[in-house]
TORMARKE-840435 format. One record per residue (C-alpha): residue number from 0; x, y, z. Coordinates in pm, 1 decimal, padded with zeros to 6 digits. Example, Ala and Ser with C-alpha at 12.3 -4.5 7.8 and 13.67 -1.06 7.14 Angstrom:
<nodes>
NODE     i       east      north         up
NODE     0    01230.0   -00450.0    00780.0
NODE     1    01367.0   -00106.0    00714.0
</nodes>
This chain:
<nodes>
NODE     i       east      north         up
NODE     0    01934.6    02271.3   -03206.8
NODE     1    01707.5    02501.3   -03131.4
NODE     2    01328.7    02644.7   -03206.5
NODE     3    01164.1    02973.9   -03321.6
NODE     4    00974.7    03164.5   -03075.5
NODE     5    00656.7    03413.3   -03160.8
NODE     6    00611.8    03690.9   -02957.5
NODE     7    00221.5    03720.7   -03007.5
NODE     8    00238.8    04057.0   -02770.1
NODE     9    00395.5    04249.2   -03072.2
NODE    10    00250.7    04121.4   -03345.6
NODE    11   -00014.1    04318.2   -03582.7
NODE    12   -00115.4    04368.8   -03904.3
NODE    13    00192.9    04558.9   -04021.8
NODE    14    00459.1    04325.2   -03848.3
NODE    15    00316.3    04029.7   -03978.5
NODE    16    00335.1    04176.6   -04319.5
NODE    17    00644.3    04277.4   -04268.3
NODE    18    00797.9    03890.4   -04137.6
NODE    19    00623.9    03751.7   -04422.6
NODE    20    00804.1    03954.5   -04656.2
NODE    21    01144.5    03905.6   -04472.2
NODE    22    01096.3    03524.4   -04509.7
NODE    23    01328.8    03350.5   -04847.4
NODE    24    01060.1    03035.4   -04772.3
NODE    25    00731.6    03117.9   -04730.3
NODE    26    00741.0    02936.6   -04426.3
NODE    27    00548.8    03242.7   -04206.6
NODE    28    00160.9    03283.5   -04223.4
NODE    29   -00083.5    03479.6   -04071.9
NODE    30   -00494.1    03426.7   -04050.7
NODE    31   -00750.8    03554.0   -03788.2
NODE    32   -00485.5    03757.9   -03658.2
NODE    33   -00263.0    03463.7   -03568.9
NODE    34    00126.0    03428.4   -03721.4
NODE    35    00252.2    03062.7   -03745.8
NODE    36    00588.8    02936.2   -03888.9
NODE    37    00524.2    02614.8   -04102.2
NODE    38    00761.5    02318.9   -04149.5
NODE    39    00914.9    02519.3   -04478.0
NODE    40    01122.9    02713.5   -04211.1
NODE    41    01456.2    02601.0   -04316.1
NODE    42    01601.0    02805.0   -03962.3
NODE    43    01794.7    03100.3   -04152.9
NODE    44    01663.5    03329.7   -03848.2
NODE    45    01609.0    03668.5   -04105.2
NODE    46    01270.3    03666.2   -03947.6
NODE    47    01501.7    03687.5   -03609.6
NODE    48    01753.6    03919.0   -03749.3
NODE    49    01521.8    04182.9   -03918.1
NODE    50    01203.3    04149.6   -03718.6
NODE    51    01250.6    04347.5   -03473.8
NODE    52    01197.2    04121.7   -03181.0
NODE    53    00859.4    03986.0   -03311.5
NODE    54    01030.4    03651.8   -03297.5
NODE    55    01329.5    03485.3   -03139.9
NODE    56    01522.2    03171.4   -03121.4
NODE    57    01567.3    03008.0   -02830.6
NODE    58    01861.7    02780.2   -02763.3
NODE    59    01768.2    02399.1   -02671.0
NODE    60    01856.5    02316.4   -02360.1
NODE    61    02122.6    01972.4   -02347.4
NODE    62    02026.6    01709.6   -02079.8
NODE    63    02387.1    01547.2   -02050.8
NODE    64    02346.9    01169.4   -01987.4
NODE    65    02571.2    01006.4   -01726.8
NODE    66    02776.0    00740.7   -01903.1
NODE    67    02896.8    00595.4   -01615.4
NODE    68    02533.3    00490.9   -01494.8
NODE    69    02470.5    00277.6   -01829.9
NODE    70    02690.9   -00020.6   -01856.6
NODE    71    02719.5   -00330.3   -02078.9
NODE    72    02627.4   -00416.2   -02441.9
NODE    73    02326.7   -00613.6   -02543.0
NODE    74    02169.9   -00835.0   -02753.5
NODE    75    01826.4   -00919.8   -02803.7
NODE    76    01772.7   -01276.3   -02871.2
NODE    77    01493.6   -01343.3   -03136.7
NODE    78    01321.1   -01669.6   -03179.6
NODE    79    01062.8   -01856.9   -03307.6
NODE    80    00897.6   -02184.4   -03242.3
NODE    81    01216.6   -02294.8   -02980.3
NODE    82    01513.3   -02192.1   -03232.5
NODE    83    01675.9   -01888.1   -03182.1
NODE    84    01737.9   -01632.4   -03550.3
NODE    85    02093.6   -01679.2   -03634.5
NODE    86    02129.5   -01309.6   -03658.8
NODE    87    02141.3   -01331.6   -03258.2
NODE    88    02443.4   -01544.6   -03298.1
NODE    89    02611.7   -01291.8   -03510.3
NODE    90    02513.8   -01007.7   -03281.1
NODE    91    02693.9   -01197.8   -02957.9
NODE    92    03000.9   -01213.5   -03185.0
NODE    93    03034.0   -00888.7   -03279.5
NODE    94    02915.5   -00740.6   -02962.2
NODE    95    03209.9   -00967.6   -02762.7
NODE    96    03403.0   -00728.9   -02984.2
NODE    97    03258.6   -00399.3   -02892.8
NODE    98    03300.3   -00485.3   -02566.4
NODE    99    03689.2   -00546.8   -02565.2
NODE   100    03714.6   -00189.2   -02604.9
NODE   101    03513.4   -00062.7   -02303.3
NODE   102    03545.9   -00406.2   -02079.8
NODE   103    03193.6   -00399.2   -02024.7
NODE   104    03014.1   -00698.6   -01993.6
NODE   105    02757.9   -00833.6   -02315.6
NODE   106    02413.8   -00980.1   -02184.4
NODE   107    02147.5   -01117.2   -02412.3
NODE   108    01761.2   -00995.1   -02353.7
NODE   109    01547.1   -01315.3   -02453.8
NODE   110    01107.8   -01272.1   -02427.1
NODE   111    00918.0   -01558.4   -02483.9
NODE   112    00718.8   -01882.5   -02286.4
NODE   113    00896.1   -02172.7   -02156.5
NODE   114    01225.9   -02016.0   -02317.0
NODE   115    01503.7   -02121.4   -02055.9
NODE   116    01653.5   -02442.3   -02265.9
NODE   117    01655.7   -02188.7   -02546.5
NODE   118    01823.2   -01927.7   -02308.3
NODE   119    02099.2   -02208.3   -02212.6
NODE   120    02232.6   -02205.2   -02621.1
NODE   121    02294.6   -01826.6   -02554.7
NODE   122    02615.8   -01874.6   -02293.7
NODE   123    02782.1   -02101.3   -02529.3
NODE   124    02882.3   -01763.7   -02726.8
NODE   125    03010.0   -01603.2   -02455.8
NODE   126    02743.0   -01397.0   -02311.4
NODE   127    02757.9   -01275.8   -01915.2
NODE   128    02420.2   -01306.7   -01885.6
NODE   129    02106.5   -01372.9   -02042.5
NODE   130    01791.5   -01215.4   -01877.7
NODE   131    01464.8   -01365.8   -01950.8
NODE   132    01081.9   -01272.4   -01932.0
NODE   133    00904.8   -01594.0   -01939.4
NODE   134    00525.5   -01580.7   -01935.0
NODE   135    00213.8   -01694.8   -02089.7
NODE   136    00194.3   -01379.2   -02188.2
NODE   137    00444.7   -01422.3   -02437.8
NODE   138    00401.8   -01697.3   -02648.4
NODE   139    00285.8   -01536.2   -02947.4
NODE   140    00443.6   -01173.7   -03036.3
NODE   141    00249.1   -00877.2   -02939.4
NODE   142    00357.2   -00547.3   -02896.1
NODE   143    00264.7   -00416.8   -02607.8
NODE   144    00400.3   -00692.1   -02358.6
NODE   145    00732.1   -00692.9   -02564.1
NODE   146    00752.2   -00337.8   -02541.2
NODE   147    00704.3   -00320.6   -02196.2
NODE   148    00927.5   -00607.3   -02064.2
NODE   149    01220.4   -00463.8   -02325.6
NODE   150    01180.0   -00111.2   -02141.9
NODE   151    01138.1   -00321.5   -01798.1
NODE   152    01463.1   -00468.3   -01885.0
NODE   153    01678.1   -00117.6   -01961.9
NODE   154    01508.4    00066.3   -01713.1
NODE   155    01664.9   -00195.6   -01449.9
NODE   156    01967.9   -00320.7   -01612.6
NODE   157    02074.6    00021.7   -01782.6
NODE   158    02249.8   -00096.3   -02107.5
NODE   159    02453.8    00134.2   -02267.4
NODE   160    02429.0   -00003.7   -02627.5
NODE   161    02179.5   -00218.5   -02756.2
NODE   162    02190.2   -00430.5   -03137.7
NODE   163    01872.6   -00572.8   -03261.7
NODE   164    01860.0   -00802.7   -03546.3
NODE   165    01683.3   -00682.8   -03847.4
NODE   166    01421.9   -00921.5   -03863.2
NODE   167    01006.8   -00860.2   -03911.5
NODE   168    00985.1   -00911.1   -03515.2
NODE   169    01307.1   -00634.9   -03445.1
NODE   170    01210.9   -00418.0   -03742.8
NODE   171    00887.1   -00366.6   -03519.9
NODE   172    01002.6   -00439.3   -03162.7
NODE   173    01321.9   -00145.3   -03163.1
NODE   174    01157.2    00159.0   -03295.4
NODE   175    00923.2    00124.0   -03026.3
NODE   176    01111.9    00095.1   -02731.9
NODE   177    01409.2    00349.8   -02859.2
NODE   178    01103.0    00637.4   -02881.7
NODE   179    00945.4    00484.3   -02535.6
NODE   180    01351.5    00562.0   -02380.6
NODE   181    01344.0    00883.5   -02598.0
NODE   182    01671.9    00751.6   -02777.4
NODE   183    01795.1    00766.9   -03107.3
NODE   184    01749.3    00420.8   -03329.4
NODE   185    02005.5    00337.7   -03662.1
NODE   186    01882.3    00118.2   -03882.0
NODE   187    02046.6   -00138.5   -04124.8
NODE   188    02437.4   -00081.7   -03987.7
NODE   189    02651.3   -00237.6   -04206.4
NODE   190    03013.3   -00141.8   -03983.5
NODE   191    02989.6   -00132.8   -03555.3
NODE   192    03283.3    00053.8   -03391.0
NODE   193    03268.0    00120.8   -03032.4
NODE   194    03468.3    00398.0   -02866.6
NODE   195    03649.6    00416.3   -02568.8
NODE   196    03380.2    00654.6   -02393.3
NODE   197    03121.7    00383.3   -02470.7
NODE   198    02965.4    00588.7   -02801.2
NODE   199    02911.6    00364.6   -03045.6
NODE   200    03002.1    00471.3   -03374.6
NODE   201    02702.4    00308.5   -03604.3
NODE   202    02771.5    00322.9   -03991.8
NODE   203    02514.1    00283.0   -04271.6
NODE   204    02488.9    00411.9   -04637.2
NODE   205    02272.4    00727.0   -04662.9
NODE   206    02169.5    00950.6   -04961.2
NODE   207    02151.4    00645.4   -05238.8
NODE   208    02431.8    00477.9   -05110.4
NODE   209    02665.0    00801.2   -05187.7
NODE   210    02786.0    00825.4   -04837.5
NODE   211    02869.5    00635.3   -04553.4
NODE   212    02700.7    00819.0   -04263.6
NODE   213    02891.1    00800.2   -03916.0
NODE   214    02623.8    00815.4   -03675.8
NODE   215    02705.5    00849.4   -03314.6
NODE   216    02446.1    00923.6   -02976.4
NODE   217    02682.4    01103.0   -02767.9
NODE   218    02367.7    01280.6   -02549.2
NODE   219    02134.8    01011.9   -02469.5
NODE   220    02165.9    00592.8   -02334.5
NODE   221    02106.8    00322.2   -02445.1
NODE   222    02227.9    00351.1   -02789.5
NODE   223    02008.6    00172.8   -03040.4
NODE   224    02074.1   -00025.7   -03376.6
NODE   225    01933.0   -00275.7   -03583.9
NODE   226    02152.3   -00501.9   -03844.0
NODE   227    02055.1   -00741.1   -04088.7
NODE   228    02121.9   -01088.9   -04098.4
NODE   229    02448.1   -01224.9   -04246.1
NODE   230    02590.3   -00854.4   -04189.7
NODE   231    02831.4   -01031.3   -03899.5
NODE   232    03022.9   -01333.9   -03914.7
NODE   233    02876.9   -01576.3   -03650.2
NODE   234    03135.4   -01719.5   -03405.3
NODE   235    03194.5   -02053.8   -03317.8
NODE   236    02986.0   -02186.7   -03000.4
NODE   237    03225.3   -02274.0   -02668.4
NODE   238    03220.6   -02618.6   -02581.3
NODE   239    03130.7   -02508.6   -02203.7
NODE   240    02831.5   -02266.4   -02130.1
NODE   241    02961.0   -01997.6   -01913.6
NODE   242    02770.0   -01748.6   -01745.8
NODE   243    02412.5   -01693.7   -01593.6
NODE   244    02051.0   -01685.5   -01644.7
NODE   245    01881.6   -01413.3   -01494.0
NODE   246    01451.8   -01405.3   -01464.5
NODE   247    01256.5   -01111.9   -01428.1
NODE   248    00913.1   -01036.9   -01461.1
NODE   249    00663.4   -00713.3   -01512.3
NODE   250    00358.3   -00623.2   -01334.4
NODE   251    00060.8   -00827.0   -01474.3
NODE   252   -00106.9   -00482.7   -01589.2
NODE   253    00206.2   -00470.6   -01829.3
NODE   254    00086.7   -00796.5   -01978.8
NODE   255   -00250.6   -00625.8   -02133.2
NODE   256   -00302.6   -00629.2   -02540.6
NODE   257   -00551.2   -00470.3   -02743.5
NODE   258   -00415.7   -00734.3   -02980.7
NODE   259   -00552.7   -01117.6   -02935.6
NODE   260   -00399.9   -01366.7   -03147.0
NODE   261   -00677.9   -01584.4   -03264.3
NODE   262   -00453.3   -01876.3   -03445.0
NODE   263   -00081.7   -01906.9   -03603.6
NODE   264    00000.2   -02057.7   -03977.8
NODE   265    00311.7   -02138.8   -04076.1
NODE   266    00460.1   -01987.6   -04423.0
NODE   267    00467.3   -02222.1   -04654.1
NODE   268    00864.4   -02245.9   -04676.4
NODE   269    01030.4   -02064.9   -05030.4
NODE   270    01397.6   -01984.7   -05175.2
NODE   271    01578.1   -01794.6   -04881.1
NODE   272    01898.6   -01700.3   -05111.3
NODE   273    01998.5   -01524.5   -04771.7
NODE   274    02130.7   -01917.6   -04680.8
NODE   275    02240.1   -02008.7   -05002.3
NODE   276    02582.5   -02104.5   -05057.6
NODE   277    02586.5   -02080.5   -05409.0
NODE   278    02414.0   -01789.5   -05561.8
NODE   279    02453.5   -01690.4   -05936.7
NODE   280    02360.0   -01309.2   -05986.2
NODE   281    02194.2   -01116.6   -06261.0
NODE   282    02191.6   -00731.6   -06315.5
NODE   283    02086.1   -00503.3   -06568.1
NODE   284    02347.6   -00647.7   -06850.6
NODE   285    02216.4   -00951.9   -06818.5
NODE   286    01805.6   -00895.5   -06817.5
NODE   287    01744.0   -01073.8   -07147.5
NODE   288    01505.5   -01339.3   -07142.6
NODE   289    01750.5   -01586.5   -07306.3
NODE   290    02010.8   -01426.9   -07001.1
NODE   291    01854.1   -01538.0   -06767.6
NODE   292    01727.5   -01925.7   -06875.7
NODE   293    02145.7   -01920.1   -06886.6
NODE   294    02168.0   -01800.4   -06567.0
NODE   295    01927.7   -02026.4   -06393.0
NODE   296    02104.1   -02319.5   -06561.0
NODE   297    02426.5   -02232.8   -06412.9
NODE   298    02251.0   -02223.4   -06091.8
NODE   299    02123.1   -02524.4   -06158.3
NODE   300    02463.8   -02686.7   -06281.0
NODE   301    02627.9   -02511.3   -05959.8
NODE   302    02386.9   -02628.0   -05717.5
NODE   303    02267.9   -02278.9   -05597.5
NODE   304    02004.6   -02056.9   -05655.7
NODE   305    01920.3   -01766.3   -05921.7
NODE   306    01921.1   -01414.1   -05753.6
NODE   307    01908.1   -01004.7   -05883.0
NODE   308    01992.1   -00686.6   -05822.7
NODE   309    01704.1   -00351.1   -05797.9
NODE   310    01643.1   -00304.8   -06144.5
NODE   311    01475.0   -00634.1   -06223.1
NODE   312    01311.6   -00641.9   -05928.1
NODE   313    01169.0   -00239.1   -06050.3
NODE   314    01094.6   -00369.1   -06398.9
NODE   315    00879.4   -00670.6   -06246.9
NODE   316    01131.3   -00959.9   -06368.7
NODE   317    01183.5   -01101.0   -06016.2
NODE   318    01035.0   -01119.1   -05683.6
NODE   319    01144.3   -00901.9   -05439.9
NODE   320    01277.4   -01243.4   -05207.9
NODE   321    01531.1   -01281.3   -05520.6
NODE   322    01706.9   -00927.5   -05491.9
NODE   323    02030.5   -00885.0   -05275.7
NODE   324    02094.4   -00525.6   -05124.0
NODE   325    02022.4   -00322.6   -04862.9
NODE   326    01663.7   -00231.9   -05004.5
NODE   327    01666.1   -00685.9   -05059.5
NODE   328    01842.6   -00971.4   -04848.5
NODE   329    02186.8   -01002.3   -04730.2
NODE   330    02345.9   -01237.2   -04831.3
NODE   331    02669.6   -01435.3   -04770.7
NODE   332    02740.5   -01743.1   -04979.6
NODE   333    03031.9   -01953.7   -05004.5
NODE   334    03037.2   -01858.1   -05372.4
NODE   335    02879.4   -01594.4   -05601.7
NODE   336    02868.3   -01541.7   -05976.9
NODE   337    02794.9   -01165.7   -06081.8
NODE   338    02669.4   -01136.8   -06425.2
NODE   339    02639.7   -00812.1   -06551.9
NODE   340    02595.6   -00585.7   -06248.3
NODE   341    02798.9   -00300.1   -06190.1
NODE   342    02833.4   -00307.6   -05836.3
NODE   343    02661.0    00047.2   -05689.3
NODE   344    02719.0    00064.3   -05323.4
NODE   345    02378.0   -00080.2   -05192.0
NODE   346    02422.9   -00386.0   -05427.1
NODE   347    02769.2   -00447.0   -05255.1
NODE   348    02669.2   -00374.4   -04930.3
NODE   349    02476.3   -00688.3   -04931.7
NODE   350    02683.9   -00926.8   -05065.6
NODE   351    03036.4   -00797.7   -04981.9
NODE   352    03162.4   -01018.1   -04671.5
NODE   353    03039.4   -01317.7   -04981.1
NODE   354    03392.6   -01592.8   -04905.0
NODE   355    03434.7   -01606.3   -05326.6
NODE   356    03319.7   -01349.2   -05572.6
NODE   357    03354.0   -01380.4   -05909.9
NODE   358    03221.0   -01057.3   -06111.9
NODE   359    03175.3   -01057.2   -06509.8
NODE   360    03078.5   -00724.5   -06687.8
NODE   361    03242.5   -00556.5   -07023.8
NODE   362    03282.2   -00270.9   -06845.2
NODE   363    03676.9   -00293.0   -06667.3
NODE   364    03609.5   -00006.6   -06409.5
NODE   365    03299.8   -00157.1   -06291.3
NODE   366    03236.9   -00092.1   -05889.2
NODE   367    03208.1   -00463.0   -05880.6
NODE   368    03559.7   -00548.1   -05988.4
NODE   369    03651.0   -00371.3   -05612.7
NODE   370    03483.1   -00628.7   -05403.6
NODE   371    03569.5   -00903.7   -05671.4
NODE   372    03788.5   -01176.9   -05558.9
NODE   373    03829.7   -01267.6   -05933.1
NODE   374    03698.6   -00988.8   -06244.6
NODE   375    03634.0   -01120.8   -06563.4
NODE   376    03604.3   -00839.4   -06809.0
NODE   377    03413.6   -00944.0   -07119.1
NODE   378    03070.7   -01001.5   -07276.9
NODE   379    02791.4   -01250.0   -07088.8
NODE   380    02633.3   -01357.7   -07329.4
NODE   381    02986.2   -01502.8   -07445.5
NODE   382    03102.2   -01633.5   -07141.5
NODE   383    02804.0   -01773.7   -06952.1
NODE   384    02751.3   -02028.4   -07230.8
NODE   385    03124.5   -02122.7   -07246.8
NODE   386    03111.4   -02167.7   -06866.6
NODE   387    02809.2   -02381.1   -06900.3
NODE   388    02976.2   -02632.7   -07128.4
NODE   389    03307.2   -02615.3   -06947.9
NODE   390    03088.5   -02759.0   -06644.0
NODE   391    02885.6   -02979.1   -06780.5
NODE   392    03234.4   -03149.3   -06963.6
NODE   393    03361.9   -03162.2   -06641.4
NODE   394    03017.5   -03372.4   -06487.0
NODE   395    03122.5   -03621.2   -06785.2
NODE   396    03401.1   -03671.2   -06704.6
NODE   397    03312.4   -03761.6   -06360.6
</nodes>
């Protein structure tokens, strides 16, 4: 990249005229004898290639990063009220994997009060280390402390990569302290790959869905990326905690907030369909009002819980908690009924890695018959009531 340079020395009356002509965008302006170029400038450079010097472009200079200086994967741990987010769990799992490929070593970055027995449940999935900043301080979440012991923590340790679950807390927490180390921050991965130069290839669907974008930081460390919960299978915890725990601390002027925290509610607890194990699924073909009371009493009959895709959620038929995507929750039940959704990518994306997925929609070259583990081509409103009585015959029989 690059930028556009103004050389005020040789600019008039007529010259300006003349570059605002020249530009396709009417991107260049000029007022009390001063020429700007607005953010319309789409870069084309005619202004460079037919002004006659007036303005230039300039070549951005590359600050090359030394790889070998940044070492290790990590993970930051996030918790609440003494139990760690099981996101964290599927981070150490899949960052054990990165790792294989570099032999670097994975550490976990835990910030909290009186967090060390909480820090101990951390080595049992196979982390090297798990550094800790344990203070007063931080007992409830505020920015500024958090921010400042997570750029404490890189500016010591020197990560190369760091993952960040997708949660309220790391939705706020990474954007922060990927600006504060001036690095670049991908949000809502759905596929990790690590290369053998430590870049770590982060993939996400971009432009609706329509693409899978390949994003890489080849220039700058650490690498930052935040995934959602049930994105990553979680690994099954070692019977002996290897390892260390590692404490370090920031200078008390670090621990200053504009922000006090006056008191702490709980939320009143409500259908998470992100741990359901049975989820039954509606989409536009099955929106009907009568649709979905059949829907809800399969759920019912099933033992799981009623769920959507975007366009009820858009026409105000369900709560935004109820829709799975990447714009909703992620979701990974042991078994998932799709009634009448076609399957676009974002829809998918959230409920792909599902361990059973059954799809029903007339249509037989419906997206969702790819990810289905068994299609059923044929009307809802036909089969969802057969399926009901099939069930409930089965119950009597019991």
């Amino acid at each position: 990249m690059g930028k556009l340079v103004i050389n005020h020395n040789l600019i008039n009356d007529e010259t300006a005229k003349t570059l605002i002509d020249i530009c396709p965008f009417g991107a260049i302006s000029y007022e009390s004898g001063k020429l700007d170029i607005s953010s319309a400038c789409k870069m084309c450079k005619m202004c460079v290639k037919k002004g006659g010097g007036a303005i230039t472009f300039e070549e951005e200079v590359k600050v090359s990063v030394d790889k070998s200086e940044w070492r290790g994967i990590c993970v930051y741990a996030d918790h609440a009220g003494g139990k760690i987010h099981r996101v964290t769990y599927e981070l150490c799992g899949k960052a054990l994997e990165l790792a294989k490929v570099t032999g670097h070593p994975v550490y976990a970055l835990m910030i909290g009060s009186g967090i060390s027995a909480c820090a101990e449940k951390l080595l049992h999935y196979g982390v090297d280390k798990v550094f800790i900043y344990d203070n007063e301080a931080y007992k409830d979440f505020r920015i500024e402390p958090f921010t400042a012991a997570f750029c404490d923590f890189i500016e010591k340790i020197k990560p190369s990569s760091v993952l960040v679950g997708a949660t309220n807390l790391g939705r706020q927490l990474a954007p922060r302290v990927a600006a504060r180390c001036r690095a670049g921050l991908t949000a809502d991965c759905t596929v990790l790959e690590m290369k053998e130069n430590t870049d770590l290839v982060q993939i996400r669907p971009a432009f609706g869905g329509n693409i899978m974008a390949q994003i890489i930081s080849p220039d700058t460390r650490p690498q930052f990326c935040t995934v959602r919960y049930k994105v990553f299978s979680e690994p099954m915890p070692q019977e002996k905690a290897d390892g260390e725990i590692v404490s370090l601390s920031v200078t008390p002027e670090k621990l200053v907030s504009d922000i006090s925290v006056l008191s702490c509610t709980d939320k009143p607890k409500d259908i998470d369909i992100s741990e359901a194990d049975v989820i039954v699924a509606v989409g536009r073909g099955a929106m009907s009002e009568n649709m979905r009371a059949q829907a809800k009493e399969l759920a019912d009959l099933l033992g799981g819980v009623l769920a959507c895709s975007r366009p009820l959620v858009e026409g105000n038929i369900f709560d935004a908690k109820h829709q799975i995507g990447l714009s909703g929750r992620t979701v990974k039940p042991k078994f998932i009924i799709c009634l009448g959704i076609s399957g676009a990518v974002q829809f998918a994306a959230g409920m792909k890695a599902s361990d059973c997925i059954v799809a029903v929609n007339t249509d037989k070259n419906a997206p969702i018959f790819d990810v289905a583990h068994y299609a059923v081509v044929g009307d809802v409103t036909e089969i969802v009531p057969r399926l009901i009585k099939k069930i409930k015959e089965g119950k009597a029989d019991v």
